[in-house]
N, C-alpha and C positions, 0 to 999 in steps of 0.2 A: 641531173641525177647521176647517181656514180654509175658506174658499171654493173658490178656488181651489188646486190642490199638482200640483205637478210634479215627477215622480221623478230624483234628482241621476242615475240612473242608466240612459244612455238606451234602452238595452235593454231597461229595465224599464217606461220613465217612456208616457204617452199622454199626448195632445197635451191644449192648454186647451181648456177646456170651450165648448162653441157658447156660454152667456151673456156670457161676454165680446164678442164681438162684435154680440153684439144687443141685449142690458141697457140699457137708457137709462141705469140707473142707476149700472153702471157705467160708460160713457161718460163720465158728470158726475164720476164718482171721479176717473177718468184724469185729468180737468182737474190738478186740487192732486196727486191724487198721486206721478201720473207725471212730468208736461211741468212744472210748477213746482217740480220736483225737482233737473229736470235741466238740461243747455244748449243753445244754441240759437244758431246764425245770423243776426246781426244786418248784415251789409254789408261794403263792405269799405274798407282807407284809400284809397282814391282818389276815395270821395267826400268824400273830406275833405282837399280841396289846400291850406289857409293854415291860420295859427293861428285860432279863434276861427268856425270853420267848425262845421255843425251840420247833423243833417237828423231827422226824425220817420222812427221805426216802429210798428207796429203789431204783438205777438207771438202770434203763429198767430189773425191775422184772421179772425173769424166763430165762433170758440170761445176762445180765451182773451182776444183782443181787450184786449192791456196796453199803452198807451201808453205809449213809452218815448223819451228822446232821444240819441242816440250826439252827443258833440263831441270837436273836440279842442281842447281848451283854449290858453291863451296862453303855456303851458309848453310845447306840441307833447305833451300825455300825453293821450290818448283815456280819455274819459268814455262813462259810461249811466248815466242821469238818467232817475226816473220824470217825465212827461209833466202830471203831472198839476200845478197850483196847489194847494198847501199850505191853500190860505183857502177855494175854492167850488166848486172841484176842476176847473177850466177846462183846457183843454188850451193850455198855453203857443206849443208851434212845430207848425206847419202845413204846412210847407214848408218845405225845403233855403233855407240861410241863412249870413250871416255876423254876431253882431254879438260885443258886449264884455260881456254880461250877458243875464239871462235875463226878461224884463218881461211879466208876464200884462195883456193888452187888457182884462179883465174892470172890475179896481180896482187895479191899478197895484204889485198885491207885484214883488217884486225881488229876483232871485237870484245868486249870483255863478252863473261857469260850472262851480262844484265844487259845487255845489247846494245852497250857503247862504244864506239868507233875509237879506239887505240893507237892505230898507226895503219900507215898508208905513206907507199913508196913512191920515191919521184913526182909526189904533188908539194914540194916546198913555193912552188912559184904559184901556186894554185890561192884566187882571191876569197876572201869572204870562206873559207876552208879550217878548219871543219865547222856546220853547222848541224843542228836538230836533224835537219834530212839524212844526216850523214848514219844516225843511231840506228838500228834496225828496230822496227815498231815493237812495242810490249804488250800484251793483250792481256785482258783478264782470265784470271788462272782462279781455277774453284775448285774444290776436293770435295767427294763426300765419303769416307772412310777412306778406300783404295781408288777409287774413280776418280779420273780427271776431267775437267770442262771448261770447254774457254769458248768465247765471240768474237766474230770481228768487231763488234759494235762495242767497246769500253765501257758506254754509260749503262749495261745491262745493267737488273737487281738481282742477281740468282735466285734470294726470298721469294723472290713472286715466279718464281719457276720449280723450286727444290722444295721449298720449307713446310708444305704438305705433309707432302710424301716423306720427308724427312721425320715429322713429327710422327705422322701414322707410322713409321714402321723403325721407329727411334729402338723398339725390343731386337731388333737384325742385326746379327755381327755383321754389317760392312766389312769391317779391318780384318776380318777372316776368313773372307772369300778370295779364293784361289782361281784364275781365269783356265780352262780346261781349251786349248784350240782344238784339241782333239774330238772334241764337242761341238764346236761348231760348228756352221754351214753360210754361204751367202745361196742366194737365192734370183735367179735372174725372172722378172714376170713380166708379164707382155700387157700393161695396164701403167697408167699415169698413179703418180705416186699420191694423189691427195686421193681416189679411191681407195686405194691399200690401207690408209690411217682410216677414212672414215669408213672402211669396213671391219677395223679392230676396236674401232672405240660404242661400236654397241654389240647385246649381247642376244637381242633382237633375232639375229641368224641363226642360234646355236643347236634349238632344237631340228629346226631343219637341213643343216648344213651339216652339221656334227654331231653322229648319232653318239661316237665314243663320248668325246666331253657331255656330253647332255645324259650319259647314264651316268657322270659322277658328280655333275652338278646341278644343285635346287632351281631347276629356273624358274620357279614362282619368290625363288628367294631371292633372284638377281638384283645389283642395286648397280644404279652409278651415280656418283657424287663430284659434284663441278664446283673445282677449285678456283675462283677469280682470281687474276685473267687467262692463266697458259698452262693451266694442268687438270687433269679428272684421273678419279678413281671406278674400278671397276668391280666389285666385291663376288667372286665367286666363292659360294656359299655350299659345302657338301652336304650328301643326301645323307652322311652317319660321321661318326668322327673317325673313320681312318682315314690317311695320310694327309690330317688339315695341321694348323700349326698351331703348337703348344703355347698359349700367348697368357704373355704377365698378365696380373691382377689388376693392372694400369693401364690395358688394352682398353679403347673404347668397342674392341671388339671381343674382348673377352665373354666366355662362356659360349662362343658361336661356333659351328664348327666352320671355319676359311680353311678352303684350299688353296686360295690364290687373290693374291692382291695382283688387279693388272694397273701401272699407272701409266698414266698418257700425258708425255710434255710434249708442248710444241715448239716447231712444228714435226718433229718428226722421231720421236726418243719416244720405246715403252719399254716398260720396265717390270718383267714379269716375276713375283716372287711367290715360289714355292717351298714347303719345308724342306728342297734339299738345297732350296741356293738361288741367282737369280738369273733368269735368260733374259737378257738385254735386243733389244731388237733393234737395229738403227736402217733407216729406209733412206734410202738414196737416189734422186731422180736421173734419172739417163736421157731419156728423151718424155716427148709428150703422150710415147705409149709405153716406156718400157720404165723399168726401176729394180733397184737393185736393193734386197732387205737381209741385212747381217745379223744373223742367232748369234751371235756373241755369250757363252755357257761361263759360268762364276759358280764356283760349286761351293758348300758349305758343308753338308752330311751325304756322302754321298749311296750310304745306306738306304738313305729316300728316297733314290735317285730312278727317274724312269716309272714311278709311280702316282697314281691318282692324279689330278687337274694338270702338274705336269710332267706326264707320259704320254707318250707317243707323238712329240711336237711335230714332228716332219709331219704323221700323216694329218695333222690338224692343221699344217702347212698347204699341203696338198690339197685340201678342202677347200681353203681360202682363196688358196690361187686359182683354184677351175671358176669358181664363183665370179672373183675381181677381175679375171680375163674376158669373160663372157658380160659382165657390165661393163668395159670397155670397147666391147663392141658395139652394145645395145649405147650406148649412149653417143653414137655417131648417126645414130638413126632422124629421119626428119622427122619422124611422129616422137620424140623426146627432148623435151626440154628440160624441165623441171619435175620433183615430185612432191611429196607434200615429207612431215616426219612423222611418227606414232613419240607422241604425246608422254608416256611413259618407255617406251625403251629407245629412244632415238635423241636424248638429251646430250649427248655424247657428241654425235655427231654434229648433231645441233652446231653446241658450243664450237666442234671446231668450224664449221662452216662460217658463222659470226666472226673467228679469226681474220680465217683467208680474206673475208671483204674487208674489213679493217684493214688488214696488212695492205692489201692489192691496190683497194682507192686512193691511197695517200698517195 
């Protein structure tokens, strides 16, 4: 029997088991098996203004820690390039840049900017030289308006992660959202990062936990809808139609007042969109108690801005976090193992729960 199993049937199913979030050892699974699975937020094009422009990332610093380089090449087509030199394993770009090629400081290898190995000094005696290992790895590169996304795992479908939420909110200038840093915040929380997603992805808490949000939104109108296999929607529904969004005649949410679509990719991307723009959220595990979750702010109107479903996000921050800290504790306790889910608002989490042991057991 696997480890972990989660009943497809949620009336049936109890929730995963407290070792998932406490296991060191599974913690180190999640690494490959989960996040090198899957995809990830990588920046967006406007750091990337000319041909032949480049900047360094880092994937889920402090635990997966994958050097990688996003460019855009002298064709104007966006790259990701492992980071790494081919030859002694150096980190090539350091720093947001422009050039024509890609040249390690170390000993002088050379790369095109498609991540083909060029030239390389004092290896003429060197046997079986150059091969494939020699290229820096190319991974897939995905855009959705301004946003960039890539895997370490190539044979990803984005489709079966994006094209949802892509379609529901196909009415969104993407390509007109402006990234605001000034806006944003990272967040250090004292809780294992697979509580933090499944306390975003129901809505279950809101009256108790958040008295602000629960006076702007219907929670008898709450919905959540589960995209097969790696995505769900969250449909916060207002109590009147100020600050919801003006939505085409081709909405299937048309005539409704929304204040917020929240979407849930796994395992660890939401994507919160408001009429003034989208707060991006990306969670990042550190250790088995702690995690680190980035408000990443994209502004659109920012006349909208700081009001109805998303207003006041720190303090609805601050909510979450006493909550998902304090179930981090309770769930080290010897009288906790498991719990059960509610039927109608716990689909969410459900769903992602059903992930994690899919990903884990394999």
């Amino acid at each position: 029997m696997a480890r972990f199993e989660i009943d497809p049937d949620i009336s049936k199913a109890k929730t995963i088991h407290t070792d998932f979030y406490t296991s060191q050892d599974v913690f180190n699974d999640c690494k490959e098996k989960i996040f090198t699975q899957n995809p990830h937020y990588i920046g967006d094009k406007d750091r990337l203004p000319e041909s032949a422009c480049m900047y360094p990332v880092t994937l889920l610093l402090e635990y997966m820690d994958e050097p990688l380089i996003v460019i855009r090449d002298k064709d104007d087509t966006i790259r990701c390039l492992s980071n790494v030199c081919t030859h002694r394993g150096n980190l090539l770009v350091t720093q947001p840049c422009q050039a024509g090629q890609l040249r390690c400081k170390y000993h002088g290898r050379t790369f095109s900017l498609d991540g083909q190995m060029i030239f390389m000094p004092e290896f003429t005696e060197v046997k079986d030289f150059p091969c494939n290992e020699d290229n820096l790895v190319s991974l897939l590169v995905f855009q959705w308006g301004k946003l960039i996304f890539t895997s370490l795992n190539r044979e990803v479908n984005p489709a079966h992660y994006f094209k949802d939420m892509m379609d529901r909110m196909s009415f969104f200038p993407m390509d007109q959202l402006i990234r605001r840093d000034d806006l944003g915040k990272d967040y250090i929380i004292a809780a294992n990062w697979a509580l933090y997603c499944e306390n975003y992805l129901e809505g279950f808490h809101i009256p108790f936990v958040h008295q602000g949000l629960s006076s702007v939104l219907d929670y008898g109108d709450y919905e959540t809808e589960l995209y097969y296999p790696y995505s769900s929607l969250q449909l916060g529904v207002a109590k009147n139609s100020e600050n919801t969004f003006d939505l085409p005649a081709d909405s299937p949410d048309f005539g409704r007042h929304i204040a917020a679509f929240y979407f849930w990719i796994f395992p660890n991307m939401m994507f919160n969109f408001y009429p003034w723009g989208l707060s991006l959220n990306i969670v990042q595990p550190l250790s088995t108690d702690q995690t680190k979750v980035s408000f990443i702010t994209y502004m659109y109107d920012e006349s909208k801005y700081n009001h109805g479903a998303g207003s006041d996000l720190d303090k609805v921050e601050m909510e979450d976090e006493e909550i998902v800290q304090n179930v981090q504790k309770g769930i080290k306790s010897r009288f906790y193992l498991q719990g059960r889910y509610s039927v109608t608002r716990e689909r969410g989490t459900h769903h992602f729960h059903r992930l994690l042991a899919e990903f884990i057991n394999k």
